[in-house]
C-alpha positions, -999 to 999 in steps of 0.1 A, spaced: -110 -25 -138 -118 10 -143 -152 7 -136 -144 -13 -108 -121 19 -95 -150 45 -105 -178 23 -79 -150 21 -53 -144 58 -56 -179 71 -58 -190 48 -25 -156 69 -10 -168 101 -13 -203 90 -9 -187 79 27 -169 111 30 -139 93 33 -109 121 28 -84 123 4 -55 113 22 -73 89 42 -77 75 6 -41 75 -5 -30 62 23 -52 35 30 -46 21 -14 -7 34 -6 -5 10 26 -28 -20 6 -5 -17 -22 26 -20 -6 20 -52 16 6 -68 -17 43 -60 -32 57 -71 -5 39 -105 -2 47 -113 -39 84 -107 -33 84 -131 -2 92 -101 24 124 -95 4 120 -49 4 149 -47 -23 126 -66 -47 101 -49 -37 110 -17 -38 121 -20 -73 84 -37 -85 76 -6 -67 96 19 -88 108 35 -52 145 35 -32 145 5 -3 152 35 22 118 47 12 102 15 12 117 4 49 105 42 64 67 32 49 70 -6 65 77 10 95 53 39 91 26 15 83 36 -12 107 38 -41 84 65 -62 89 91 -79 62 64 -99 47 39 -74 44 16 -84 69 6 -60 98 22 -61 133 0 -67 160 
């Protein structure tokens, strides 16, 4: 996996792809694959997570995925 992450990273910057364009876009990914395990259900989530639910319900929002992680239209 780590070489895996270096290739990703290096064709990122290659791209000129910007930090928080970066975070975001792996913070975003990350959370809608949490939320998919855990069926929708943000409590769960947020604990797999290691965040509050407030904070997990402000980023589904903010990222406009919807209870089962999957992106409003």
């Amino acid at each position: 996996m780590k070489e895996q992450l270096e290739s990703l990273i290096g064709m990122m910057v290659e791209r000129g792809i910007l930090l928080e364009e970066a975070v975001t876009e792996f913070e975003k990914k990350f959370i809608k694959r949490v939320l998919e395990r855990q069926d929708g259900n943000q409590s769960r989530a947020a604990k797999v997570l290691g965040i509050h639910r407030n904070t997990l319900s402000r980023k589904v929002g903010e990222y406009k995925l919807d209870h089962a992680g999957h992106k409003r239209g």
